[in-house]
C-alpha positions as CSV (number, residue, x, y, z in Angstrom):
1,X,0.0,0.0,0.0
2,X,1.5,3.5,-0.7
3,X,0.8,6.2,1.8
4,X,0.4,9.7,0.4
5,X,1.3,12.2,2.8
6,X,2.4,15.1,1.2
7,X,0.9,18.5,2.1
8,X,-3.2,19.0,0.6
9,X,-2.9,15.9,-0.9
10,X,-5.1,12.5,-0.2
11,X,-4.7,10.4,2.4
12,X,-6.2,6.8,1.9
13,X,-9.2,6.6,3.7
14,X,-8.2,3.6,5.5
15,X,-6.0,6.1,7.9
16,X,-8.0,9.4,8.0
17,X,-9.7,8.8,10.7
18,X,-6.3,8.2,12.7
19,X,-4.4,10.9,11.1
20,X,-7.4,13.4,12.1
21,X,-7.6,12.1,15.7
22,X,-3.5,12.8,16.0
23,X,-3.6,15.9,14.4
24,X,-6.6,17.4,16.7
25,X,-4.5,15.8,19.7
26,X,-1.2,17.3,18.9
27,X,-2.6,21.3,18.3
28,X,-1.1,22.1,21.6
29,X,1.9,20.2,21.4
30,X,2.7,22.2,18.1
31,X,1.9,25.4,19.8
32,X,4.4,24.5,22.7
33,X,6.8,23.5,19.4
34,X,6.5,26.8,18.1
35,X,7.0,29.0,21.3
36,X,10.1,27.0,21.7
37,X,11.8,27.7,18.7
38,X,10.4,31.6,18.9
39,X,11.8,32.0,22.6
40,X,15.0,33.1,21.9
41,X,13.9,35.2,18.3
42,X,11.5,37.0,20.3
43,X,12.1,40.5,19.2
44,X,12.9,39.3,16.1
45,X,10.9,40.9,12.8
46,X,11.5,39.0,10.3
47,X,10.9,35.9,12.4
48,X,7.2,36.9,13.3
49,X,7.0,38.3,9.2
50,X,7.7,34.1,8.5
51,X,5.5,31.6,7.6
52,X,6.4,29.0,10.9
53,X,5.6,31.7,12.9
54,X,2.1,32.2,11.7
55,X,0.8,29.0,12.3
56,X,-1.4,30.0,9.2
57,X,-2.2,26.4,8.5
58,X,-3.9,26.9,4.9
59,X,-0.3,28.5,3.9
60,X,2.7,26.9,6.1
61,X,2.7,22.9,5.8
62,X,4.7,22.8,9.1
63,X,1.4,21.6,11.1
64,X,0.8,19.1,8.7
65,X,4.3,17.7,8.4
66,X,4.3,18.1,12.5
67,X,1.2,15.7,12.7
68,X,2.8,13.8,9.9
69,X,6.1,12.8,12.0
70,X,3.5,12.1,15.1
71,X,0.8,9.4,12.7
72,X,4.1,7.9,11.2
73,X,5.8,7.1,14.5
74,X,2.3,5.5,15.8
75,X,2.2,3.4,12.9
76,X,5.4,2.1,13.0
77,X,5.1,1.5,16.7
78,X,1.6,-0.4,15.8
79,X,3.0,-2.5,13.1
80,X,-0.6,-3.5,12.0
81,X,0.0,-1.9,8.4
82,X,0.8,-2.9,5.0
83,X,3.0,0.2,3.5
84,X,5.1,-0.2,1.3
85,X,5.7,3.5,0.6
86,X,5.3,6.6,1.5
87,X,4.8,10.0,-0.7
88,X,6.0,13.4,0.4
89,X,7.0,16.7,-0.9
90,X,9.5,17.6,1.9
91,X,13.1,17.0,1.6
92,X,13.5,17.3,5.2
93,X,10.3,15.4,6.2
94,X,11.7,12.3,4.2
95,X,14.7,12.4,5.8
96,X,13.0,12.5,9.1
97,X,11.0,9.5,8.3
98,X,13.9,7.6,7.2
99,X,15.7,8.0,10.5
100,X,12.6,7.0,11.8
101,X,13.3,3.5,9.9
102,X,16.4,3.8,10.7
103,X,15.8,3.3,14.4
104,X,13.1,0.8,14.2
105,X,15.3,-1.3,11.9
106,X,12.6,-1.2,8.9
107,X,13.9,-1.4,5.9
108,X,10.9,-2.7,3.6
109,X,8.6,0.7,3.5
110,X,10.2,3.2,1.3
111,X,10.1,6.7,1.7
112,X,9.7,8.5,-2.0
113,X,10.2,12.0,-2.5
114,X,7.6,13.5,-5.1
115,X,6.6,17.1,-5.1
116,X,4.7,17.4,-8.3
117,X,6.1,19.1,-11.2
118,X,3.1,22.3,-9.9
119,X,5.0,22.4,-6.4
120,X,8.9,22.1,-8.5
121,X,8.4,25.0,-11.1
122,X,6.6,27.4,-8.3
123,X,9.7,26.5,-5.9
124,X,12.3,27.5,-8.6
125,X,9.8,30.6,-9.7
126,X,10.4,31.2,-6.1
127,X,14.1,31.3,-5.7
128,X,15.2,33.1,-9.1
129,X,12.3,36.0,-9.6
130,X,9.4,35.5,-6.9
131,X,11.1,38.2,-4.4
132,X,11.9,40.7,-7.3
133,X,8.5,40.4,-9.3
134,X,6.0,41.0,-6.1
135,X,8.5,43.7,-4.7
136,X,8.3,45.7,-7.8
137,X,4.7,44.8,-8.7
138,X,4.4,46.6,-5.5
139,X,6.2,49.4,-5.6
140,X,4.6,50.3,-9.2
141,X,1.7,50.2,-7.1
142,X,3.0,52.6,-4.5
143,X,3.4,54.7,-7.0
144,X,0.4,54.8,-9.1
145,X,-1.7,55.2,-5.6
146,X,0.7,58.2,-4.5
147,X,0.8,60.2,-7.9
148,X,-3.3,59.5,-8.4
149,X,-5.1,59.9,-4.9
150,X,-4.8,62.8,-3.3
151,X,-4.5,62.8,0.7
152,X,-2.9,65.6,2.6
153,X,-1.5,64.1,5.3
154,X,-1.4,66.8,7.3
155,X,-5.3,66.5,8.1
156,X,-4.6,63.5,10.5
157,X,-1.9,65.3,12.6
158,X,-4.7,67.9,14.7
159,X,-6.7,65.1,16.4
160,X,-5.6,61.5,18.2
161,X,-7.4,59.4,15.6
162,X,-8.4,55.4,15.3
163,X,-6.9,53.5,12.6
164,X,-8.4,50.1,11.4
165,X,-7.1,47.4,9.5
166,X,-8.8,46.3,6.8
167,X,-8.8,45.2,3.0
168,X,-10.3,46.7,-0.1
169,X,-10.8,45.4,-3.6
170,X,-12.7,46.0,-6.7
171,X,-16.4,43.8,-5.8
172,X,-16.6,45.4,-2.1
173,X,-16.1,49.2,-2.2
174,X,-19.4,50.3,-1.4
175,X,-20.1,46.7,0.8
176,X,-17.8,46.4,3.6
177,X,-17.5,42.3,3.1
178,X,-15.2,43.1,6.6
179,X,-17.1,45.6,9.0
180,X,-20.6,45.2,7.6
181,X,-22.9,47.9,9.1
182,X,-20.3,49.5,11.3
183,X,-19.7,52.6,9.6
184,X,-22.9,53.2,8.8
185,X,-23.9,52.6,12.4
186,X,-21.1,55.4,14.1
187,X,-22.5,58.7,15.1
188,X,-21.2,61.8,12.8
189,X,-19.2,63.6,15.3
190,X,-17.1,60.3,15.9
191,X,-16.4,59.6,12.2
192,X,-14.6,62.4,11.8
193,X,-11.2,60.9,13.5
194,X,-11.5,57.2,12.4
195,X,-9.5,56.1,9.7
196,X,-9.2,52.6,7.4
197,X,-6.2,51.4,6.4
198,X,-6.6,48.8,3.7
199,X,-4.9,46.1,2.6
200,X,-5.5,46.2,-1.7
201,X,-6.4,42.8,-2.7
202,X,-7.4,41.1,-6.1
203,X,-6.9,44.1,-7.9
204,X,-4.1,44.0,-11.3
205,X,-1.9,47.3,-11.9
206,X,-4.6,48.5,-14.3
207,X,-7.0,48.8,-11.7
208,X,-5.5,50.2,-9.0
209,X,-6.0,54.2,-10.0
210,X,-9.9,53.5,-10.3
211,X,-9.6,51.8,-7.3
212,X,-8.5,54.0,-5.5
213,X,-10.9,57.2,-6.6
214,X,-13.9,54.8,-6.5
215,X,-12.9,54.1,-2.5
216,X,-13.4,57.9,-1.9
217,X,-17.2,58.2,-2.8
218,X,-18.1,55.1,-0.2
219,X,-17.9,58.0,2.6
220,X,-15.3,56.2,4.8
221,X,-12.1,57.9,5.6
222,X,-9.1,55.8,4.1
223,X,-5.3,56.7,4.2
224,X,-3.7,54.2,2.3
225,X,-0.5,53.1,3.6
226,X,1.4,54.0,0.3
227,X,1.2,57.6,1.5
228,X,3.7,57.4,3.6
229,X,5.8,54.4,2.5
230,X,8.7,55.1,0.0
231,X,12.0,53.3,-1.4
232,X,13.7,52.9,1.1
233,X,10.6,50.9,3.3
234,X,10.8,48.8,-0.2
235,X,14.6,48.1,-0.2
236,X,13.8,47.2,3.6
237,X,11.2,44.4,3.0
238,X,13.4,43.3,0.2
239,X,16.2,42.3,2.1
240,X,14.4,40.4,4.2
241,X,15.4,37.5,2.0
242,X,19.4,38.2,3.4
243,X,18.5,39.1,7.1
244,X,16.1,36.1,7.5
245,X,19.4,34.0,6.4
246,X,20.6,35.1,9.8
247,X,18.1,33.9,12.3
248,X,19.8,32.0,14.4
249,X,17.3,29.1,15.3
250,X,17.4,27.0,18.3
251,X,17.4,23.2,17.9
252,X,14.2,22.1,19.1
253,X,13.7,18.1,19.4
254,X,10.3,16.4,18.9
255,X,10.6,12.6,19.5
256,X,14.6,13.0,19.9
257,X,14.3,14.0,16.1
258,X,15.5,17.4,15.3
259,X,13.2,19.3,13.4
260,X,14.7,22.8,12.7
261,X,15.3,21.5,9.3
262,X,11.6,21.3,8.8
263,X,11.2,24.9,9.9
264,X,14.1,26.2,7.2
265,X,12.8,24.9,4.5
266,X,9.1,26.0,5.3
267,X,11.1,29.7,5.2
268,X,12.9,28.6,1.9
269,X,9.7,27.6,0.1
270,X,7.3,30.4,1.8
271,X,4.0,30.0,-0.1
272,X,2.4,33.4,0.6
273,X,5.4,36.2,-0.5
274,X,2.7,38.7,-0.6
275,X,1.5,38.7,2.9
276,X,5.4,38.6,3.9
277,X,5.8,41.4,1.9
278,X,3.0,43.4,3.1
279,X,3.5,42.5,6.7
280,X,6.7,44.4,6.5
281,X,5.2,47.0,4.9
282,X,2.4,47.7,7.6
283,X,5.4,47.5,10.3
284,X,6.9,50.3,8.4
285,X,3.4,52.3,7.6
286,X,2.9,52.4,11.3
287,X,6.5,53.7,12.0
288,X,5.9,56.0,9.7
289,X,2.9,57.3,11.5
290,X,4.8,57.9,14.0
291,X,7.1,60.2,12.2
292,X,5.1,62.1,10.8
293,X,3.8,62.9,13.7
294,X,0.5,61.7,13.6
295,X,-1.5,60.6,17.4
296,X,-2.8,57.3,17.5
297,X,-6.0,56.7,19.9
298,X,-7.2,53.2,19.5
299,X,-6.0,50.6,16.8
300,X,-8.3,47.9,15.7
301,X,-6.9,44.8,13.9
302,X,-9.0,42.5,11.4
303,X,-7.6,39.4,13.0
304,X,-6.9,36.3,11.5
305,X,-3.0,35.4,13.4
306,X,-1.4,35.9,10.3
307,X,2.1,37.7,9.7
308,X,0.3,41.6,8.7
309,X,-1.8,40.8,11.7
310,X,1.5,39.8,13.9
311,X,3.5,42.6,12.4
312,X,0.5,45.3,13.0
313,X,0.3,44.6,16.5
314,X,4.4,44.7,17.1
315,X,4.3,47.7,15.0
316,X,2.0,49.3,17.3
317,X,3.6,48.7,20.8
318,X,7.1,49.0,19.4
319,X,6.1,53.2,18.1
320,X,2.7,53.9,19.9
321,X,3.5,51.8,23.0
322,X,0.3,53.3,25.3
323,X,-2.3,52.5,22.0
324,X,-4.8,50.0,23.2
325,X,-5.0,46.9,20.1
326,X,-8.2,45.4,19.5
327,X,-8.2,42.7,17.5
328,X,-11.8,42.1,15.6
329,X,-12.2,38.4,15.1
330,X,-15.6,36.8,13.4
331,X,-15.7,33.7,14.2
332,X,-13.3,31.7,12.4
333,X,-12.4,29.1,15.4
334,X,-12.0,26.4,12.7
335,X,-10.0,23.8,15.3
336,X,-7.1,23.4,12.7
337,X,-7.3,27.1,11.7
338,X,-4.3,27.8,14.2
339,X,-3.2,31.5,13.7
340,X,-6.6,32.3,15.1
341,X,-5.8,31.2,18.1
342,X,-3.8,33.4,20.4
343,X,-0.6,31.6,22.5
344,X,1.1,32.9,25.0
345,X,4.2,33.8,23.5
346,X,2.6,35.4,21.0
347,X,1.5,38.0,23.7
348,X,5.2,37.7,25.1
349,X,6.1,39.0,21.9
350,X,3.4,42.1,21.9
351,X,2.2,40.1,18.4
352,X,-1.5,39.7,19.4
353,X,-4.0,42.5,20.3
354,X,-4.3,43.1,24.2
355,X,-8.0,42.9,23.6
356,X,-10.2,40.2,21.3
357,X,-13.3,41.6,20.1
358,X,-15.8,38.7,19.1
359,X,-19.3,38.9,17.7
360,X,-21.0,36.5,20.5
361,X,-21.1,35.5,24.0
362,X,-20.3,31.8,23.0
363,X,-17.1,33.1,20.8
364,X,-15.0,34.0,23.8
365,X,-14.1,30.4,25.1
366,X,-12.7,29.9,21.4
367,X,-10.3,32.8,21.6
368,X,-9.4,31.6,25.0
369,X,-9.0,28.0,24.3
370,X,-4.9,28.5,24.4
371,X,-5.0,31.3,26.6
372,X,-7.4,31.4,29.1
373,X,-7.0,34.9,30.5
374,X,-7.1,36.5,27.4
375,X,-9.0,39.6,27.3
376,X,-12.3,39.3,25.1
377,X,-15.0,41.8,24.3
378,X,-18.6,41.3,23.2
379,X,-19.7,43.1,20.5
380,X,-22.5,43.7,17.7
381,X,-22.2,41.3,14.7
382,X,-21.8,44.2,12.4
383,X,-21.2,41.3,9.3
384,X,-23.9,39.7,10.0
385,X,-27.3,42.2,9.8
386,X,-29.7,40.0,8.0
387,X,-29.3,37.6,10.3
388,X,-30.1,39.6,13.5
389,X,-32.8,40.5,11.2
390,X,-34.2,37.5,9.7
391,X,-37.4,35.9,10.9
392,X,-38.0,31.6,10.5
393,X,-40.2,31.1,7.7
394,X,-42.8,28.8,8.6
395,X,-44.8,29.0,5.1
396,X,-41.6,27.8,3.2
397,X,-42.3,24.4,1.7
398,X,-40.4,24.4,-1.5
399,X,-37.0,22.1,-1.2
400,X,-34.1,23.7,-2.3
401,X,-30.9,22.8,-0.7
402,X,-28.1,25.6,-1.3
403,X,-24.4,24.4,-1.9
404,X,-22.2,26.9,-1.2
405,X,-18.9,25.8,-2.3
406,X,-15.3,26.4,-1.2
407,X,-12.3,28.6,-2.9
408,X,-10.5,24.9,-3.4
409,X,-11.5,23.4,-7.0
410,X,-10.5,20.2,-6.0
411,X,-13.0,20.5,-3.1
412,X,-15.8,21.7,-5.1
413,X,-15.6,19.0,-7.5
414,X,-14.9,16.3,-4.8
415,X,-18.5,17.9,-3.2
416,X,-20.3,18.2,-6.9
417,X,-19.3,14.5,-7.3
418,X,-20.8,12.6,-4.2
419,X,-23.9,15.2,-4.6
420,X,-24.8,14.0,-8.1
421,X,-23.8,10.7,-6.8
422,X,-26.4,10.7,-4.2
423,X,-29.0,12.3,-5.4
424,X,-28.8,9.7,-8.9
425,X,-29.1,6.5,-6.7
426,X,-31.0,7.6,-4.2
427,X,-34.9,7.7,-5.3
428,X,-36.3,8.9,-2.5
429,X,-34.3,11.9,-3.6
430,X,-34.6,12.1,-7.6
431,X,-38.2,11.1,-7.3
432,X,-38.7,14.4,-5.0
433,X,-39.3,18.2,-6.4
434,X,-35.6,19.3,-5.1
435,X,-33.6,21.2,-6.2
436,X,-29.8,22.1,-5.9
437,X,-29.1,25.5,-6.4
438,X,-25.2,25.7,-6.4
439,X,-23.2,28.7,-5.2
440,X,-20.0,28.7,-7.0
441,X,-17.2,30.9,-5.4
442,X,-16.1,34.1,-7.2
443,X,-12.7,32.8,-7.9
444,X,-14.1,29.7,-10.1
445,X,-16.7,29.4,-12.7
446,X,-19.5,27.4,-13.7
447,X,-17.4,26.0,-16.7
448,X,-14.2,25.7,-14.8
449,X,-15.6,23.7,-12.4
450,X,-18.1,21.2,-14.8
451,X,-15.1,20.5,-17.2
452,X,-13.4,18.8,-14.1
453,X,-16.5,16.5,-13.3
454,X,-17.1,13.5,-15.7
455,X,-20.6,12.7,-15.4
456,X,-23.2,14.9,-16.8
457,X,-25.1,17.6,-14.5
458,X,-28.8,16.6,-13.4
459,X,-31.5,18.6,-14.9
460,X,-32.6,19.5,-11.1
461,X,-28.9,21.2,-10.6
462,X,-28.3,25.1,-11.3
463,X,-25.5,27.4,-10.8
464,X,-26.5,30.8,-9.7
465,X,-25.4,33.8,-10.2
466,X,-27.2,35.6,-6.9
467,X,-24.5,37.3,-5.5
468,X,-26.4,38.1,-2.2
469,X,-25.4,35.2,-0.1
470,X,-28.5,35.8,2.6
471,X,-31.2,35.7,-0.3
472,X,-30.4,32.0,-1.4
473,X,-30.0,31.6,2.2
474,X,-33.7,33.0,3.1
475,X,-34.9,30.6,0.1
476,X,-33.0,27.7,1.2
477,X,-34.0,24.5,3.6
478,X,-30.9,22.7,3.8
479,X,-26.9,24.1,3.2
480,X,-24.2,22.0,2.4
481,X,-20.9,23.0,2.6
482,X,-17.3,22.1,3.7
483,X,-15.6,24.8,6.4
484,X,-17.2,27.7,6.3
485,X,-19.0,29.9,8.8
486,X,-22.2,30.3,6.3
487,X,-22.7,27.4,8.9
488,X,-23.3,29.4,11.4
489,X,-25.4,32.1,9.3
490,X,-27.6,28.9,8.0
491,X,-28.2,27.1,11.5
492,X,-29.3,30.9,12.9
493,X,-31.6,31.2,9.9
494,X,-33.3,27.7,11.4
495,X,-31.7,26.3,8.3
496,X,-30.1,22.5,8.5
497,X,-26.5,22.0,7.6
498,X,-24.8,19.2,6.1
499,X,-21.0,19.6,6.0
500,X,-19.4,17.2,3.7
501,X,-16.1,16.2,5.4
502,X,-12.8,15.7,3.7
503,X,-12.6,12.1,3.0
504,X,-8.7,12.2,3.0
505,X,-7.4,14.8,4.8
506,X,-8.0,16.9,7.8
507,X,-11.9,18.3,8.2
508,X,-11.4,21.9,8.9
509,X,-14.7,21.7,11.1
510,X,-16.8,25.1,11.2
511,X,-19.5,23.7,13.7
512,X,-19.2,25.2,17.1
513,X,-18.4,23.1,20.0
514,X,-21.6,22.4,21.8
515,X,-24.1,22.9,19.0
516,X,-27.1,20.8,19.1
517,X,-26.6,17.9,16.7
518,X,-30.2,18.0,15.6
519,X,-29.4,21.1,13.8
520,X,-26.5,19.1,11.5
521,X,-25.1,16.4,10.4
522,X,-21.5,15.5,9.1
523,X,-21.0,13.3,6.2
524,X,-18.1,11.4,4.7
525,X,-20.1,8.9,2.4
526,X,-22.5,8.8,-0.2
527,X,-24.8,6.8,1.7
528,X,-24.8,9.5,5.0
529,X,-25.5,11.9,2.9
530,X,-27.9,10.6,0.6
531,X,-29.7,9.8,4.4
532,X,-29.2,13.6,6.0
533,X,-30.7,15.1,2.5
534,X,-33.9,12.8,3.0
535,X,-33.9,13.5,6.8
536,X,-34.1,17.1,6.4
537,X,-35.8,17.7,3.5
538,X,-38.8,15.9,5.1
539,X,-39.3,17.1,8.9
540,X,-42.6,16.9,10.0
541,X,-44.5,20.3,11.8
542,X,-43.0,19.1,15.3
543,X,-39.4,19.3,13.5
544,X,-39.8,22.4,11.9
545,X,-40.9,23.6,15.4
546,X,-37.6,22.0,17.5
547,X,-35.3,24.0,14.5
548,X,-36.6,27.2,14.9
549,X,-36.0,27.3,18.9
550,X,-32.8,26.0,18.5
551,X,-31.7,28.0,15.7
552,X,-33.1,30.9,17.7
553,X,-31.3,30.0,20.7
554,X,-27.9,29.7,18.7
555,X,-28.6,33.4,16.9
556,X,-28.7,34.7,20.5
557,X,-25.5,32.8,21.2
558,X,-23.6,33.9,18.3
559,X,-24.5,37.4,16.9
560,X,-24.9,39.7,19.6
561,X,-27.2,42.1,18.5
562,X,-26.6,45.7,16.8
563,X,-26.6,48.9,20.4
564,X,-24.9,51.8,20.5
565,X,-23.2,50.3,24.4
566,X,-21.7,47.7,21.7
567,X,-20.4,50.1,18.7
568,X,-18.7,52.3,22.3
569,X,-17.3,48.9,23.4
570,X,-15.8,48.5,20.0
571,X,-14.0,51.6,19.8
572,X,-13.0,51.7,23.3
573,X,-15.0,54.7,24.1
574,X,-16.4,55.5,28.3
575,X,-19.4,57.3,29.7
576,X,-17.5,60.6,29.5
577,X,-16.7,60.7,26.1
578,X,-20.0,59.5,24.8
């Protein structure tokens, strides 16, 4: 048997299950791996600007390769298994596994090295022109927003003023997909002194200059942190690539294997050059502030643990060391979603907010689940308006189930597949007036993602082109999905939820710990979710009734509700200056 365990690639399903359970054990144990190694780096920029030190788990395969050495070792030590071989696209992890051998005195699995010709050509990309084509990609855009917007920066210098983190990009301009009603929810005297900063996204060179003049009619003030970086904050992130050379790691031992090796070549083959990029940046924006003079009040950070969000926060205490630094998290508590989690020497390090705001009551144990005295706030679900707002339909008979698939086209097709798959051999479903109305994500298309199925699309299938997320929802009975937190949206709206687990790999699981299992189900099979389809397309007057408390009970749980005490809470604001 060959054993794939290279990084978003397919384990066989006899070991999932195993590899899961190891991998949800060992969270902690990597978070104890990566204070250790940052211990001694701890003022160190460049460090916190890396990929290890992220714990971003969707872009660093350090967690993965962690839990990798951890399944390997119990397998060996189980010696119930037929491998032969086993895949991986780490140079380091192989030779980690075949010390592992080594010491066991096995020598009839082989360990194969095979990174995919992909993974090869964006690793060489990488080394020769990756560093020089984003930094200048960057800098032209530096430019272009400099010479084309006009901001006199001399109009932030007369007040202290709040600065938030954020990101812009051509669909959401005039629909803050980050803040959601906040702005429009501040009184007018106190607008006057907050500021976004944005982080420009999915936007090409050509777009940038409309960008940037179509940002100033949404009535939000913006400075754009290009105002007040120039070369030399450029020729300072670039060389990153020489100082990070010169970190001088500590050898950390997992299992009496040395590991630093692992963590090198996770900085080698960084996956996300932008972010790094921009993380610097920000640290240098902020200093900037500072120079110029400008009075920082508050600073709110959109927080997802990643290297801008690490750098931000550093940034901050390091030049505006009294500034309080809220971090604004939705949920995102995916267990395997690491960054999001704060660790304690994170807050050694000053890299996490001193202060979580979250948009529920039932969101601060997640925040808290590493570090239990962290500091969390309650506030209004400002993202989430429609569904403070939405009442259970109890008229709505029609069965549509809404798929709202990932960013990953591997995943949508994977979920497209067992759908079709279920609903053609399952009569109680084809025989039914359902339909599937299928929400494709922006990135993919309708065509990209039906040339990579090979059996033909039932007639009772549709893509959509609704953009507005909470109308399918409102029309919807039953949501499936993979790991997102529509869940949470759907389960509020009394909706059901199916979540359609990844058959070989880890689940990154958006259900809430605690959540009544009435209101979902997770699948892995055809045949579980041919069953949860019937099951909740076909609840009874009693049923409807049990998902409508629950659902209302998990809204009050999970999206506290819009006040003007909240929108003060957010921005830091007491009695006296109301």
């Amino acid at each position: 048997m060959e054993l794939d365990l290279r990084f978003n690639k397919n384990i066989h399903s006899n070991f999932v299950e195993l590899f899961d359970q190891i991998s949800f054990s060992n969270r902690e144990s990597f978070n104890d791996f990566i204070d250790s190694l940052s211990r001694s780096i701890i003022k160190d920029i460049d460090w916190w600007a890396q990929n290890p030190a992220s714990r971003n788990t969707y872009t660093s395969p350090l967690f993965h390769n962690f839990c990798s050495i951890k399944f390997f070792i119990d397998l060996i030590n189980k010696q119930e298994n037929e491998i032969d071989a086993v895949l991986v696209d780490s140079q380091e992890l192989k030779k980690i596994f075949e010390e592992i051998l080594k010491r066991n005195n096995l020598v009839k699995i082989k360990i194969v090295y095979r990174p995919g010709k992909l993974l090869i050509r964006k690793r060489l990309a990488k080394k020769l022109f990756y560093f020089q084509y984003f930094i200048c990609k960057r800098y032209i855009q530096n430019i272009l927003i400099r010479v084309n917007d006009k901001f006199n920066k001399d109009t932030i210098r007369s007040n202290s003023i709040t600065i938030i983190d954020t990101f812009l990009s051509p669909d959401f301009i005039h629909e803050d997909r980050w803040y959601g009603n906040f702005w429009d929810n501040i009184q007018e005297h106190l607008k006057r002194d907050i500021f976004f900063v944005p982080t420009v996204i999915d936007t090409p060179l050509s777009k940038i200059v409309k960008l940037c003049k179509n940002s100033r009619f949404n009535g939000r003030n913006i400075i754009f942190k290009d105002h007040f970086l120039r070369l030399d904050d450029f020729i300072f992130a670039y060389k990153h690539k020489h100082r990070v050379k010169r970190i001088d790691l500590d050898q950390i031992l997992i299992n009496d294997l040395d590991l630093s090796g692992l963590v090198w070549e996770d900085i080698d083959n960084n996956r996300d050059i932008q972010t790094l990029f921009e993380s610097l940046l920000t640290y240098r924006f902020i200093s900037k502030l500072k120079k110029h003079g400008v009075q920082l009040r508050l600073a709110i950070d959109w927080f997802e643990g990643h290297s801008i969000d690490k750098l931000w926060n550093l940034s901050i205490k390091n030049n505006f060391p009294n500034v309080k630094r809220i971090g604004y998290e939705t949920y995102r508590s995916f267990p395997y979603y690491l960054s999001t989690f704060p660790i304690q020497i994170e807050r050694d390090a000053q890299t996490i907010p001193d202060v979580f705001a979250v948009q529920g009551r039932n969101c601060v144990e997640c925040v808290r689940e590493f570090l239990p005295n962290q500091e969390v706030i309650v506030i209004p679900a400002f993202k989430y308006n429609h569904v403070l707002n939405q009442n259970f339909d109890s008229k709505k008979r029609k069965k549509i189930v809404l798929v709202a698939f990932p960013i990953s086209i591997d995943s949508t097709v994977r979920i497209l597949k067992i759908l079709i798959e279920a609903y053609n051999k399952d009569s109680r479903l084809n025989n039914s007036n359902v339909e599937f109305i299928l929400k494709r994500h922006p990135k993919n298309s309708s065509d990209q993602i039906l040339s990579e199925i090979d059996i033909d699309l039932p007639r009772q299938f549709s893509f959509t082109e609704e953009k507005s997320f909470p109308k399918l929802l409102g029309d919807s009975t039953v949501l499936v999905t993979e790991a997102s937190s529509t869940c949470l949206e759907a389960i509020a709206y009394g909706i059901s939820v199916i979540v359609i687990e990844n058959p070989s790999g880890l689940t990154y699981d958006p259900i809430p710990k605690g959540t009544d299992e009435k209101l979902y189900r997770k699948v892995r099979t055809r045949e579980s979710l041919s069953n949860s389809l019937f099951d909740f397309l076909n609840f009874n007057k009693k049923s409807e009734h049990e998902q409508r408390e629950l659902g209302l009970e998990f809204k009050s749980n999970f999206f506290e509700p819009l006040t003007k005490e909240g929108i003060y809470r957010f921005l830091d604001i007491g009695e006296n200056e109301q």
